[in-house]
C-alpha positions, 0 to 999 in steps of 0.5 A: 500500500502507497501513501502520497506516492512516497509511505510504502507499506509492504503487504506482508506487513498489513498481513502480519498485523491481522487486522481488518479495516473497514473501508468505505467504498468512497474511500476505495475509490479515492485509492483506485483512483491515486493509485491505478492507471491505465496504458495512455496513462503509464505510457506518460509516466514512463515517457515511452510509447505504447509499442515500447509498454506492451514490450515490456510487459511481454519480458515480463519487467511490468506485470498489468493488473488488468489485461484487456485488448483496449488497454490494460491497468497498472498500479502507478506506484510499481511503474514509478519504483520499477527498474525498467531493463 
């Protein structure tokens, strides 16, 4: 989990804690929406075009949350901290 692009929190540490947290649905979407982003969106933001995302993807050094033959979804905070080879 990422806060304000900069807190990261490993998930087996929210895993460790073992608590569960209600979380409102308006909530959820504040988080979908600063954390998810679509391929016109991820191409932005690692400067490339989407001929250069979708060969990344392939060699597998950016894994999509959501495939889909229009586009696909990636967590923003993984593009950002990812090494790109």
């Amino acid at each position: 989990m990422t806060f304000n692009d900069s807190i990261d929190i490993p998930a087996w540490l929210l895993y460790d804690k073992g608590r569960i947290v209600d979380v409102t649905y308006k909530d959820f979407l504040t988080f979908i929406g600063r954390n998810i982003v679509d391929t016109t969106r991820a191409c932005e933001l690692l400067e490339c075009t989407r001929q250069n995302l979708n060969y990344i993807v392939r060699k597998n050094n950016i894994t999509p949350v959501l495939n889909d033959v229009k586009g696909n979804l990636y967590i923003k905070n993984r593009l950002l901290n990812k090494e790109i080879k």
